[in-house]
C-alpha positions, 0 to 999 in steps of 0.5 A, spaced: 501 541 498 499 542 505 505 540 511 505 542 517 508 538 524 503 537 530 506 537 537 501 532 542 501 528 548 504 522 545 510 526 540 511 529 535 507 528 527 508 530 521 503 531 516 502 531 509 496 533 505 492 531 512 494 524 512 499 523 519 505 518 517 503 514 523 498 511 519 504 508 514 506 504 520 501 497 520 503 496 513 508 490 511 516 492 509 517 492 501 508 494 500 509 500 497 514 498 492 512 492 490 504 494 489 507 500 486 510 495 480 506 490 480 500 496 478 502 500 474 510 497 473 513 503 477 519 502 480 523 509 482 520 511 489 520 519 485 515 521 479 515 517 474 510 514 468 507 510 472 504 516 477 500 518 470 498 511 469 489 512 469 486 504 469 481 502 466 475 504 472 479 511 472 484 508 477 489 514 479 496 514 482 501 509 481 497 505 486 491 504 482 486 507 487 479 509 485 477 515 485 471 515 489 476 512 494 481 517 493 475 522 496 474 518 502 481 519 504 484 525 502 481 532 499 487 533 494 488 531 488 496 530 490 495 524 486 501 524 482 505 525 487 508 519 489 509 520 497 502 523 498 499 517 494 503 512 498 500 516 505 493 515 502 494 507 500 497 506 507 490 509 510 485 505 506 491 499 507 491 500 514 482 500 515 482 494 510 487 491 515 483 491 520 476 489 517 480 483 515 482 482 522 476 483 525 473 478 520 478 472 521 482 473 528 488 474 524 493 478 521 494 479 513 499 475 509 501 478 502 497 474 498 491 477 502 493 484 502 493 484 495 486 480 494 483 486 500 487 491 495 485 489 489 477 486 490 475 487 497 468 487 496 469 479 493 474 478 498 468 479 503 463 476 499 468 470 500 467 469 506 475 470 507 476 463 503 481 464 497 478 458 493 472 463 491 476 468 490 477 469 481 483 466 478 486 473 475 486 477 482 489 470 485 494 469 479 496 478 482 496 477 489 500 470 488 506 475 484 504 482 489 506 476 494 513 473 489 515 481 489 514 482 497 519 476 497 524 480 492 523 486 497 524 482 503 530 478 500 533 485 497 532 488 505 536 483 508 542 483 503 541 491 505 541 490 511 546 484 512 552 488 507 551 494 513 552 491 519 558 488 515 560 495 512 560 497 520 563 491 523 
């Protein structure tokens, strides 16, 4: 795995298989666990089966991407690796996040997330409109949505339980 640390005007970067952590930055808190269970139901941040999960369009990793996409954001075939394949969803989260809000004027919710994850091109041809997304990418960006609310509801128990702890 190719790492190394990169010294520029605005700080200090680490990067991992060519992809800078600073791309993870933009996405919501909790994405990465609950789109990695709800695609192929792993839920251990270390490798696990569902880092050896292959769909039915030969998705790859525990985030089911495609492999032509892969293609287009890493050179590596690190895809089993859970932390490479989180740095690769976080850039294609991070461009289709900005399509999105390019096209709408406003930033993403869950539920969109997960639709421009899941069937950008449908999403796109939608014009946006949830309505005449299909009802079975509408039924998962509703439970990526539920397990988001899980996520943020563990986080502030977390972090309620902390500040007490030092309190």
């Amino acid at each position: 795995m190719d790492f190394r640390i990169e010294r520029k005007s605005v700080g200090v970067f680490v990067t991992v298989c060519g992809l800078s952590a600073l791309h993870a930055a933009a996405v919501l808190p909790g994405t990465r666990e609950a789109l990695a269970e709800l695609e192929t139901g792993a839920k251990t941040p270390v490798r696990c089966s569902g880092d050896y999960a292959v769909g039915a369009a030969k998705e790859i990793s525990r985030f089911q991407i495609l492999p032509s996409v892969w293609r287009e954001y890493s050179g590596e075939n690190t895809y089993r690796n859970p932390n490479a394949a989180w740095l690769v969803t976080a850039r294609i989260l991070r461009d289709r996040e900005a399509e999105f809000r390019r096209a709408t004027g406003r930033q993403w919710d869950s539920v969109d997330l997960y639709i421009m994850w899941n069937a950008p091109g449908v999403y796109r041809r939608a014009k946006w409109d949830r309505a005449k997304v299909s009802p079975v990418v509408m039924e998962r960006a509703k439970r990526f949505e539920s397990l988001m609310q899980e996520r943020r509801r563990v986080n502030f128990a977390q972090n309620n339980s902390q500040n007490l702890a030092r309190n």
